[in-house]
C-alpha positions, 0 to 999 in steps of 0.5 A: 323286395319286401315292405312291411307296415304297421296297421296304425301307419295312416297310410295303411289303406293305401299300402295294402291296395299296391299290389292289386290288379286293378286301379291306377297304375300309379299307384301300384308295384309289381315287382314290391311285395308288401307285409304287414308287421302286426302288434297284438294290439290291433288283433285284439281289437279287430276280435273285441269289434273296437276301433283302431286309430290310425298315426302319423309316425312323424307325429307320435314316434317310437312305436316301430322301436317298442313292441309288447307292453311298452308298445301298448302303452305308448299307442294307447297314450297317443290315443288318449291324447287325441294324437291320431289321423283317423279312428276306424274301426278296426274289423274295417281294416281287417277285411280290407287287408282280407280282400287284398290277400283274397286277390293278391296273395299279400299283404304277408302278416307277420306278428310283431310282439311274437318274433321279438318275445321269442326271438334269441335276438331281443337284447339287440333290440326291437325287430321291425320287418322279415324277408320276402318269404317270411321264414327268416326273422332277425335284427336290422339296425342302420349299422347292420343288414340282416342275413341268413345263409340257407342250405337244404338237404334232399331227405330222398337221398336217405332212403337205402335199397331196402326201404330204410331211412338212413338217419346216421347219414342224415346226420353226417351231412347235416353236419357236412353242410353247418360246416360249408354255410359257415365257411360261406360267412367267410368266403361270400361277396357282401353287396353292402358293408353292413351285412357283412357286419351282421352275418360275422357278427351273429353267424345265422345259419338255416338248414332246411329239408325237402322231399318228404312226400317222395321219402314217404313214397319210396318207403310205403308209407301213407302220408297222414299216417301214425308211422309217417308222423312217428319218421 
């Protein structure tokens, strides 16, 4: 499972110690990974060495639903009105977020402003968290529960006796598997109402690859060469 944050949550310095391996236990997951969904507001200022003021989303509401411009302005709002927890400065949080990462691998940082601008989902509204692994960015709401249905195709299949890379057959089965991820929609056990609502609705789809490194190898080809990056 994976939980993401906003960096003015005012219990952001909490959040990013749960998954630490030190400390009381009480306050610790093992089995939650924890993410952070930055707006580009906290970025520049932990660049421009600012402060940075830490909310209660009871207190100033709306800021998980905006992102962008309108985000700004709503929390530079807020800070004028004096509505803030606490005021920090902000490259504090950052290397605490950087000493949690440099132990524990999270929190996961995820940038909120730029999966909403280039998201083909926008018109749905504002995007607020991604999954455990990261790669998958799609819209939540409480009517609907994002999902992706994922495939991945072993590029060593396509290399022939010869050393040669079969691209037409590379095709034939990307097109083989968008057609069975796409029966899946169909065909799946859905644990809740709303992803079902969610994957017949948008239809997501993602097809991946892997074994490239052996493709290289059975082929000859060094890794970071000019040919490689040209297959």
């Amino acid at each position: 499972m994976a939980v993401y944050l906003e960096p003015w949550h005012a219990n952001i310095f909490e959040f990013i110690e749960l998954r630490k391996n030190h400390g009381n236990e009480d306050e610790r997951t093992r089995d939650i990974y924890t993410g952070l969904w930055v707006p580009d507001l906290f970025m520049k200022r932990v660049r421009d060495d600012d402060y940075w003021t830490l909310m209660c989303p009871l207190e100033c509401p709306g800021l998980d639903s905006r992102w962008g411009v309108d985000f700004d302005r709503l929390y530079t709002s807020y800070e004028q009105k004096g509505m803030g927890r606490m005021r920090i400065n902000a490259r504090e949080l950052w290397f605490a977020i950087l000493s949690s990462q440099a132990e524990t691998g999270t929190p996961y940082m995820m940038y909120k402003d730029h999966c909403n601008l280039k998201s083909n989902q926008s018109n749905l509204g504002t995007i607020k968290c991604s999954n455990l692994c990261t790669e998958i960015v799609q819209y939540s709401s409480s009517d609907e529960t994002a999902v992706c249905n994922l495939g991945s195709i072993n590029l060593r299949k396509f290399v022939d006796e010869g050393g040669n890379f079969e691209f037409g057959e590379l095709r034939r089965v990307s097109g083989v598997l968008a057609k069975n991820l796409n029966i899946i929609i169909e065909r799946t056990r859905y644990p809740v109402p709303e992803a079902r609502t969610s994957n017949e609705r948008h239809r997501p789809i993602g097809i991946g690859v892997q074994g490239l490194a052996n493709v290289f190898q059975m082929m000859g080809i060094p890794y970071e060469s000019d040919l490689a990056r040209k297959l």
